[in-house]
N, C-alpha and C positions, 0 to 999 in steps of 0.2 A: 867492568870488564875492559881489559886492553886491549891493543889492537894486532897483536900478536898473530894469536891465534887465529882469529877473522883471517888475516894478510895470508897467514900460513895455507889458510883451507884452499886462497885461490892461486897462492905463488906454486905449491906445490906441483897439482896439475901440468902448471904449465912447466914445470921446471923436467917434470918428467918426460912430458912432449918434448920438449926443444935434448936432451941426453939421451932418448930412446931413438925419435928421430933424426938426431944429427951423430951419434954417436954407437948408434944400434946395428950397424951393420960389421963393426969391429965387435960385438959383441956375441955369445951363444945363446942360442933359446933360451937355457936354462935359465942363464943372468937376466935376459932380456925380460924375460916372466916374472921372477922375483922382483927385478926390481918394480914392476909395472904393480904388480899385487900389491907389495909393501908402500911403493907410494900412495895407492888407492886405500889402502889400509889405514895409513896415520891421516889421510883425510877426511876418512868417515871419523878415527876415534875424535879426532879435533873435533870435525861435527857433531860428532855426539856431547862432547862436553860444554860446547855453543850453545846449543839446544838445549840441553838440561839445564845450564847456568840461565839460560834468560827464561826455561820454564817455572824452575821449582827452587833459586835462588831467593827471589825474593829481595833480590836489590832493588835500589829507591831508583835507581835510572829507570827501573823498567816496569815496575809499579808506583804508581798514584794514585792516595785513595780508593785502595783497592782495586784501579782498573790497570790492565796491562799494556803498556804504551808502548808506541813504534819508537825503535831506538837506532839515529845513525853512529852507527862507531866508529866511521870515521868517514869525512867528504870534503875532497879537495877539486880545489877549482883546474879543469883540463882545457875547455874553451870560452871566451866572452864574446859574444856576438851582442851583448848592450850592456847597460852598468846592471839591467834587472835579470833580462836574459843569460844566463852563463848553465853550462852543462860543465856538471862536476860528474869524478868519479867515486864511490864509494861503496860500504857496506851497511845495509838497509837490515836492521834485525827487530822483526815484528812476526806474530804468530804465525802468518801463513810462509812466510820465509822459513825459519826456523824448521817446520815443516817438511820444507822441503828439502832444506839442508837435511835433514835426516833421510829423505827418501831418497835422491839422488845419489847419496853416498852410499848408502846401502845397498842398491841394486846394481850400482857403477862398480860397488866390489864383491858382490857377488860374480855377476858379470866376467871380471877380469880373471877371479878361481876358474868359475865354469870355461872358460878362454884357453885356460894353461892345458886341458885334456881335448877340447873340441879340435886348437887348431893347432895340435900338436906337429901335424905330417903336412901341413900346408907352407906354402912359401909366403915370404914376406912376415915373417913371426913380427922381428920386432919392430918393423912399417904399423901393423894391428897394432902392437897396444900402444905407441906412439899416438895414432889417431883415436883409441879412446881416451887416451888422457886428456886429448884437444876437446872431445868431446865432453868429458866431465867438466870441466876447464867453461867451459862453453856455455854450458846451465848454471852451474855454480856463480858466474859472472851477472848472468840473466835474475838470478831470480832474489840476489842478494844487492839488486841496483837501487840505487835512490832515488835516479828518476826517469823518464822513459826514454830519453835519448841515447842512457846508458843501454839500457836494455837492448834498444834497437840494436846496438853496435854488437852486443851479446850472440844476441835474435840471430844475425847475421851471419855470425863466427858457429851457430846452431846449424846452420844451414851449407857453408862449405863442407860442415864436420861430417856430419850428413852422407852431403855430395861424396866426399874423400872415403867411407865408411860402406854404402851403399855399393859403390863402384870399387871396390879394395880386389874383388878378382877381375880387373882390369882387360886381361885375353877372352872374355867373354864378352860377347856384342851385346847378350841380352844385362849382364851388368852394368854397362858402360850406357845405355839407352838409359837403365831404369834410376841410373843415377843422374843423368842429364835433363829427365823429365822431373826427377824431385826436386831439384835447383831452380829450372823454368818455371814450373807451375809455380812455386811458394815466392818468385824472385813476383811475379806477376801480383801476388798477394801483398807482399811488402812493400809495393810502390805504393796500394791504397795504404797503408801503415804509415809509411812515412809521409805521406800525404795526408795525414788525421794527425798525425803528432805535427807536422809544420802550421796547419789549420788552427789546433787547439793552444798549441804553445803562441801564435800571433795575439788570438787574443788574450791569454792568462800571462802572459810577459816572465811563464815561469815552466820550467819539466820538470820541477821536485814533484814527488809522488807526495808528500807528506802535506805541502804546500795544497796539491791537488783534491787530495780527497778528505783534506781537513773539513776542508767549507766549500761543499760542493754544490753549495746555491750560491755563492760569491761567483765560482765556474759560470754559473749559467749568467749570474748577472753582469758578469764581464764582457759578454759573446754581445750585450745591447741590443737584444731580439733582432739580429741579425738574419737573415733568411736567406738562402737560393731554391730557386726551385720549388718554391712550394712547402719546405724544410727547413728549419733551424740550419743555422751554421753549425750551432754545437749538436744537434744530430750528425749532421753530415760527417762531422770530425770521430765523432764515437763510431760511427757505423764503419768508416773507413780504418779506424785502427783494428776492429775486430774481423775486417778482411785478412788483417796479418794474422788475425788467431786462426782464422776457417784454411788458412793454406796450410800453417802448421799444424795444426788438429784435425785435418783432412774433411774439413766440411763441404757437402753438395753446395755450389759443383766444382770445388776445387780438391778433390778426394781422390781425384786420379791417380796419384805419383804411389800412393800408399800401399797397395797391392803389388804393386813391382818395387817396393824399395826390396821386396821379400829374396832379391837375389843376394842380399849383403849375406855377409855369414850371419847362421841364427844367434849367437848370442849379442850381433849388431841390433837387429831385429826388437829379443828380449832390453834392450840400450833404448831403442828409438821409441818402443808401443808401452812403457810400461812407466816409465821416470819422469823420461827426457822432452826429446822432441816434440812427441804429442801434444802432451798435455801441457806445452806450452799457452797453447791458448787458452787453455782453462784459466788459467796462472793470470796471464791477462785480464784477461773480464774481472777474475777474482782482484787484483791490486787495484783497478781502475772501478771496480763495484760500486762507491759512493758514486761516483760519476753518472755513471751508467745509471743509477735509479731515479737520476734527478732525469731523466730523459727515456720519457717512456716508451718513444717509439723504438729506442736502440735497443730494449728491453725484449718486446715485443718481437723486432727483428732474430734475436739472438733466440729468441723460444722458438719459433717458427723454423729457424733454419736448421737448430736443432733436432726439434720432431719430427720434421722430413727425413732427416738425415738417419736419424736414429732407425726408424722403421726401415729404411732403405737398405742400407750394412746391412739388417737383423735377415732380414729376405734372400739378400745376393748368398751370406753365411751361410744359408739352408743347402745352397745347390753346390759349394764348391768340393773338388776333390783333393787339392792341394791343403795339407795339415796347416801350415804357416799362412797361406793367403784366407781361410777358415779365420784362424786367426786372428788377422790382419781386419776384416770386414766387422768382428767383433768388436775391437780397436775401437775405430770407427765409433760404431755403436755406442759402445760404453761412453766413449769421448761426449758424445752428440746427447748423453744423458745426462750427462754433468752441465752441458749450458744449457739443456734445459731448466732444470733445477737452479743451474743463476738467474736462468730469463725470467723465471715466474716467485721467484722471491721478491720483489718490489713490493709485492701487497701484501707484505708480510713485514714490512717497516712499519716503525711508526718514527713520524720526524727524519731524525738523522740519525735513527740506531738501526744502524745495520748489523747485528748479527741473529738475522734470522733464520728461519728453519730452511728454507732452498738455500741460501747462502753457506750455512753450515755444514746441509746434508751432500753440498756436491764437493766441497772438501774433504767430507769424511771419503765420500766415496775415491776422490782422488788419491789417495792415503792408499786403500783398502785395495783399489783397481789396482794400484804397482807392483801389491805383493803379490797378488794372484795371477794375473796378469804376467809376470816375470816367469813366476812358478810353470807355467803353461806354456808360456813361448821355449823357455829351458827346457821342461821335459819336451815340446816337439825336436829341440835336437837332439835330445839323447835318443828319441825315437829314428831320427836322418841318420844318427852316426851307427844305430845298429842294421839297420836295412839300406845306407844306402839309397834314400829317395824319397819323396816330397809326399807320393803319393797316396790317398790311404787304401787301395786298391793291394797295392803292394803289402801291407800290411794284413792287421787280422790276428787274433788270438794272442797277442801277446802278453797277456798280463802272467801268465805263466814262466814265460823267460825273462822278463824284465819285472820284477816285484816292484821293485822302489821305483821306478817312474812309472810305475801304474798307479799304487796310491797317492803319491803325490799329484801325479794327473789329474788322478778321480775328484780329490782333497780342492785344485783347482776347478776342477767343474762344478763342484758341489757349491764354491763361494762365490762364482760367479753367477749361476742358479739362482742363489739367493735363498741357499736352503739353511735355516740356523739348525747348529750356533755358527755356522763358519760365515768371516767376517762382512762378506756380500752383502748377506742378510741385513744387516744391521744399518749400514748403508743407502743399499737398493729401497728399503722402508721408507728410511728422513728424506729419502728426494720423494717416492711416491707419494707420504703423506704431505708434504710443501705443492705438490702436485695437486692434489685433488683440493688442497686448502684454497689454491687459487681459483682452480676451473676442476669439474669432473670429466671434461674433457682431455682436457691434459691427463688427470690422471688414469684415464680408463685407455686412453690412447698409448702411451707409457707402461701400463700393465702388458696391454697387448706386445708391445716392446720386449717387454721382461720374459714374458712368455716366449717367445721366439726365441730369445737366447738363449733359455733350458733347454731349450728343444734342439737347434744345432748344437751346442756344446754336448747333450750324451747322443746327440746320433755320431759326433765324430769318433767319440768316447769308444761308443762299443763295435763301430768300425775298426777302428785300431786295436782294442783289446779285447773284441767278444768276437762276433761276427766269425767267420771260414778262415781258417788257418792256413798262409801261406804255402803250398808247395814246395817254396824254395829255400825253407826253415831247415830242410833235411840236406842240406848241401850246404848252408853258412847259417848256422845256430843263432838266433840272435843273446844278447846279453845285455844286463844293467849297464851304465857306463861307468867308466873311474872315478873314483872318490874324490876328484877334483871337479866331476861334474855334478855326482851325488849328493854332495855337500850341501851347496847350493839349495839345490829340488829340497831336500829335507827341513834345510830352514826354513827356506820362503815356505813350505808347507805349515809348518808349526804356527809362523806367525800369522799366516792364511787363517788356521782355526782360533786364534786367540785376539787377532788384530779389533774383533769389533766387540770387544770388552774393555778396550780401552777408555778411559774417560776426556774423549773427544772435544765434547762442547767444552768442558771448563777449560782447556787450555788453546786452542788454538781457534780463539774467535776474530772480529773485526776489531771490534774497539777493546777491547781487553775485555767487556763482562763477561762471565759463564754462562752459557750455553746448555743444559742438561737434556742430554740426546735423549726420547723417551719414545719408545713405541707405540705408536696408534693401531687399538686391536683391530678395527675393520678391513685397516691397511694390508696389516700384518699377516691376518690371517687370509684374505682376500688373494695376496700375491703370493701367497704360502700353495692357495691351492691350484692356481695358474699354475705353477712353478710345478707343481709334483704333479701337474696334470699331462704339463708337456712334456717331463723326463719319461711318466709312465708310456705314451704316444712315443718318442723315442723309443723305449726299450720294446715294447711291439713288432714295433719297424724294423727295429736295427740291431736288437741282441742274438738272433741267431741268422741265417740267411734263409732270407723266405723272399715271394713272390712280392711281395707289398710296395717295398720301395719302386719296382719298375711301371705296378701296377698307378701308383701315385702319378711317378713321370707320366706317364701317356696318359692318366686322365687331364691333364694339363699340360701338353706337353709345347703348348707356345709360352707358356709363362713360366717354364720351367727354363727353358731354354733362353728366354729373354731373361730369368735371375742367374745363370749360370756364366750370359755374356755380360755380366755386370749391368743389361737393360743399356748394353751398348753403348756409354759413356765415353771410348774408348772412340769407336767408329764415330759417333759424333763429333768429335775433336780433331780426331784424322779428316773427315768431311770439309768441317768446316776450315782447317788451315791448308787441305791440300788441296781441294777442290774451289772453294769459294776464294778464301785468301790467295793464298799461291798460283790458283789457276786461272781464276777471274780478276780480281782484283789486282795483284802483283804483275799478271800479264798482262793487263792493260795500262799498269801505271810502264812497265816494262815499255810497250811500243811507244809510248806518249813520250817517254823519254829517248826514246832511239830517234821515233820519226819525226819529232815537234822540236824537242828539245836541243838533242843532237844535230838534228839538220840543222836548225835554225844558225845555232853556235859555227857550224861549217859554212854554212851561206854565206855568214858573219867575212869568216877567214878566208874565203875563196873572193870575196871581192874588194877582202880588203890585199891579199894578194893581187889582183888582178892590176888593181888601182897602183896599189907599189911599184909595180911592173912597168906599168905605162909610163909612171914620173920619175923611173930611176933616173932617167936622164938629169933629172935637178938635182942631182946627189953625182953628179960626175967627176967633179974634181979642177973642171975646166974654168978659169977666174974670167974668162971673157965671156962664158956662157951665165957664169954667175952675176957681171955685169948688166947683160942682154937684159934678164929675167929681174933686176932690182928695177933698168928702167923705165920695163912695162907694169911691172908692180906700183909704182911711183907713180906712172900716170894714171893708170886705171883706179887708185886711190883718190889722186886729185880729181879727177873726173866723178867721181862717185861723191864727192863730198862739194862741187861743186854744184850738182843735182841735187844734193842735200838742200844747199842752202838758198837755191832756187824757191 
């Protein structure tokens, strides 16, 4: 393979950002759109042919004795910080890459179609798609890196794109917060990141990925059972880089920013929860994997924060009203089940073969999560663009006026459920069975997980499309959206039902062996009946309007109210930087500095003014006064050194 195409996938992007942005304003919607699609277009098809050329080619660069190798296509030297140390730039093509070159591009041009109808009557047309193309730009760069210093730099340009996308309707205070908070909280996380790649790169003298997780007991025996704290060095260093994955992937307690990114426009939204941003941190763990299993506590750490997190999102999910922030906590969720599933594959190695069942089953699910996931965030805009509003209160019966993004809807809840054959299923299984393979803990804890996601996803379900029919239907009709949004919904739907028929394990494993994804009936059937236990619980509840649901609130109506304030992570945070930090802390470094500091520096200047004042006279000008004063200096010297030598 050349380097052509590779260069193409990521020159594009940006070639587009820097023409839409700097040139988009002399331009019309209409232009600005096509060319925005069209660029995103020859990016996926390029991607696609990357992908398939290193899947099912069958060139000797990319097989060896039958195993499928990582292959840089190309890596040039950008900084030398020692003759061993050097951070290059390049294109990093191995299975999980490949991967994602395909997933990104595909929902990044989905995305861009669904775009041309959403934000059709909105201002700043082509400022939008200028900044998605930074952002596809932005992951493409990330996940095609060779080694982690790259990425960081990626990671980073992830995170303005974000900021800039997030905050894009700008004259809103509540957008302009909620993009200044995704920046903060994730800028907070990337300091521990880049503080684990400075830690880990000191002692391996290397940030090639390929280098790293070649021989990732040379890693640890490089570190010279170094310790702080009670802890491995190289704990310290893994633990710290996967802080950078928990602010991007929105792990407890850095999951804040995630629920208010939801003021961007929704097909940002469908960009950030379902490709991109998120599950950056998956992507993480996953590249850095060898590593990580040579260290068990970082393992352990990543399941643990996980499981927390996972049940946590599944709970808050259940109480909210807002369709996208619903959403949003599912995100979350699904995210928080995929590092589970990496956390508790370690004992599912033997030696140095990592491609096992958690490892596989949380990339398949990463795969599977995008499409459906997309499909779902998309139909809630077509849901916003025909009512008008977030809430699902407002809504109610629509599957009558809107056909096509009700079945696709449903198509999405069904996969996310976890009800076969749609792709969920097939997915949601390989992490639970990796699950219970390690602990039945994890897996019965997990099920309970899975179960709660069936269960908000059709109570939102029949909210919006069964439940009491709007009143205000008879004044503005709602309707499907335009075939620029429909589009979209329809594919990601199709592939929603056929995605977990693909043959997974044999191609996109760690070390190139196959993988044969194979269902565990206890699993299988076990989470089959969770799953259609809590849709039916759902449809109870929530398919016509009955007494039930309020009767639910008021039987619990502290924990109802404590999932509905997020369990107040929010007010905590406000507490603690405004009351503790800012109020205590800052105002007392505040006085220390005014009345310690400050004075002291004034005492300083007031006497030394004072003293200046008194001895201007020795600065007068006068040669007879200057005389005077050399020859009582003169003697008061000899005098003082005649005591000397006394």
């Amino acid at each position: 393979m050349g380097i052509t195409l590779p260069i193409l996938i990521l020159a594009l992007p940006l070639f587009m950002f820097l023409l839409l942005g700097i040139g988009g304003v002399k331009m019309s919607r209409k232009v600005a759109g096509v060319l925005g699609i069209l660029g995103m277009g020859t990016t996926m098809t390029l991607a696609y042919i990357v992908a398939f050329t290193y899947f099912f080619s069958g060139d000797a660069a990319f097989i060896v004795d039958g195993v499928r190798q990582q292959f840089q296509v190309f890596d040039v030297t950008w900084l030398a910080f020692t003759e061993k140390l050097v951070v290059n730039i390049g294109f990093l093509l191995d299975p999980i890459s490949a991967m994602m070159l395909v997933v990104i591009t595909t929902i990044s041009f989905m995305v861009h179609l669904y775009s041309w109808g959403y934000m059709e009557h909105e201002g700043g047309f082509q400022r939008y798609y200028a900044f998605l193309s930074l952002f596809s730009f932005s992951m493409l760069g990330l996940v095609v890196a060779t080694n982690i210093f790259q990425m960081y730099i990626f990671w980073e340009l992830v995170g303005v794109s974000s900021f800039l996308l997030i905050g894009f309707f700008y004259r809103l205070p509540s957008a302009v917060a909620a993009s200044k908070k995704a920046f903060i909280v994730t800028r907070f996380a990337d300091l521990g990141f880049l503080l684990g790649i400075l830690t880990l790169s000191y002692f391996t003298d290397t940030f090639n990925f390929v280098d790293m997780t070649s021989n990732p007991m040379q890693v640890l025996t490089q570190t010279g059972g170094a310790t702080f704290l009670g802890a491995s060095v190289l704990t310290w260093a893994m633990v710290l880089i996967f802080t950078g994955g928990m602010g991007k992937s929105a792990m407890l307690p850095l999951h804040i920013w995630l629920p208010d990114a939801m003021e961007g426009p929704t097909p940002v939204s469908a960009l950030i929860h379902a490709a991109t941003m998120v599950v950056a941190g998956v992507y993480l763990v996953a590249r850095m994997f060898p590593v990580y299993c040579v260290v068990e506590a970082s393992m352990t750490f990543i399941t643990v924060v996980g499981a927390i997190t996972a049940f946590y999102a599944a709970v808050v999910a259940c109480t909210q009203v807002d369709i996208k922030r619903v959403l949003a906590f599912s995100t979350i969720s699904q995210i928080a089940f995929m590092m589970v599933s990496l956390g508790v594959a370690r004992d599912h190695m033997a030696g140095v073969h990592y491609s096992g069942l958690g490892y596989m089953a949380g990339m398949f699910h990463l795969f599977t999560h995008a499409m459906f996931k997309a499909l779902l965030f998309l139909g809630a805009g077509a849901l916003i663009h025909a009512v008008h509003s977030n809430d699902y209160t407002k809504m109610g019966g629509l599957r009558k006026y809107m056909p096509i993004t009700h079945w696709t809807f449903l198509i999405g809840c069904l996969a996310i459920a976890g009800i076969p054959p749609f792709s969920g299923f097939f997915s949601k299984d390989e992490m639970l069975a990796a699950m219970f393979g390690n602990s039945w803990l994890w897996g019965a804890w997990m099920t309970m997980v899975a179960g709660l996601t069936a269960f908000y996803m059709f109570r939102l379900y029949y909210l919006i499309f069964w439940w009491e029919e709007n009143p205000e239907y008879k004044h503005h009709r709602p309707h499907d959206a335009p075939w620029q949004m429909s589009l979209p919904l329809l594919i990601l739907a199709a592939v929603s039902v056929v995605a977990g028929f693909i043959p997974f394990g044999t191609l996109v494993t760690w070390d190139g062996a196959p993988y044969h994804i194979h269902l565990e009936t206890p699993v299988a059937v076990t989470s089959i009946i969770v799953a259609v236990a809590a849709i039916a619980l759902a449809t109870v509840m929530y398919r016509k309007k009955n007494p039930l649901p309020t009767k639910f609130k008021n039987a619990m109506p502290g924990l109802w109210q404590a999932a509905h304030r997020r369990f107040y992570w929010d007010e905590i945070y406000l507490f603690i930087t405004r009351k503790i930090i800012f109020g205590i802390i800052c105002t007392a470094i505040a006085w220390f500095d005014r009345h310690v500091i400050d004075a002291t520096m004034d005492a300083f200047a007031k006497v030394t003014q004072k003293v200046s004042y008194s001895i201007r006279g020795l600065q007068s000008g006068n040669v007879q006064a200057y005389v005077l004063w050399y020859f009582f200096g003169a003697v008061a010297l000899a005098a003082i050194t005649w005591i000397c030598l006394l």
